[in-house]
N, C-alpha and C positions, 0 to 999 in steps of 0.2 A: 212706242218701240219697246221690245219685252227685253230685258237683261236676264241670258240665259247663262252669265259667270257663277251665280247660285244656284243654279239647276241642280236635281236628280241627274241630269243627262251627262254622262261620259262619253267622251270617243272611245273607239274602240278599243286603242292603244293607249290610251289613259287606264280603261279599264284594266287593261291586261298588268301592266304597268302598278297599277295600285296590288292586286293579286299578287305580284310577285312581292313588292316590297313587305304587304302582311303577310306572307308567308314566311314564316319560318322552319327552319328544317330539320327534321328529327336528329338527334344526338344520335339514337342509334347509327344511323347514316354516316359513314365517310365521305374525307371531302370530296371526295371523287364522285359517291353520288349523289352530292350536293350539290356538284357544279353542273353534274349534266341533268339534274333535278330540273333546275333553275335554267340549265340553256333551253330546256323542251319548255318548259312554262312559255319564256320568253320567244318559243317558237323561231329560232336561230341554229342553223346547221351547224356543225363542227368548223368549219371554211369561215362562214360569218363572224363567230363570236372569236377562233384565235387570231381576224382579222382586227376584231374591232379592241383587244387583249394587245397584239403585236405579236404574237408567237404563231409557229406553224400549225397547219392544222396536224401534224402529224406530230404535233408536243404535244395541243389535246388532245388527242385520241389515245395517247400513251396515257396521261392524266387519266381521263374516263375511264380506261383498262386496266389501272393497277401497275401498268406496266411502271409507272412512277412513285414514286414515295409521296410528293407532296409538291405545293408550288410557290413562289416568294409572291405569285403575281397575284393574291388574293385582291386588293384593291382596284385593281385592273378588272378583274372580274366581276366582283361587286359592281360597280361603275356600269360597264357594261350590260351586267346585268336587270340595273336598278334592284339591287337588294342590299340590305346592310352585310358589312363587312365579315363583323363580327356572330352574328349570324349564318351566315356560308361556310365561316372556318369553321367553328364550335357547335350550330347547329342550336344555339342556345339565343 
């Protein structure tokens, strides 16, 4: 029997999944197009991810547009996102 836990072979969403977590996001970039950076990597509508965050999609969509300053809910995002934290806010 072949043990494929060491494999080259990723699923698909693993792959995706790893790409996001080593990305990290330019400093030029605000959070704002950090977060919707990282929601299109993760391939997550606006609906999806202030679902899976708890906020409306109509808070992100403010978020992504500037229409907002900033958000407390970084953690929530990361998470969701699989990407570090600290990297999303600071882009470092």
């Amino acid at each position: 029997m072949t043990d494929y836990r060491n494999s080259n072979f990723l699923s698909q969403e693993e792959s995706d999944r790893n790409t996001n977590q080593d990305h990290c996001y330019n400093i030029g970039m605000s959070i704002r197009e950090r977060i919707r950076d990282a929601r299109k990597r993760a391939k997550l509508t606006q609906k999806q991810l202030a679902d899976k965050v708890g906020i409306s999609q109509g808070a992100l969509s403010e978020l992504e547009t500037c229409a907002s300053e900033g958000t407390t809910f970084i953690a929530s995002f990361a998470s969701a996102l699989a990407v570090n934290a600290l990297c999303l806010e600071t882009g470092k």
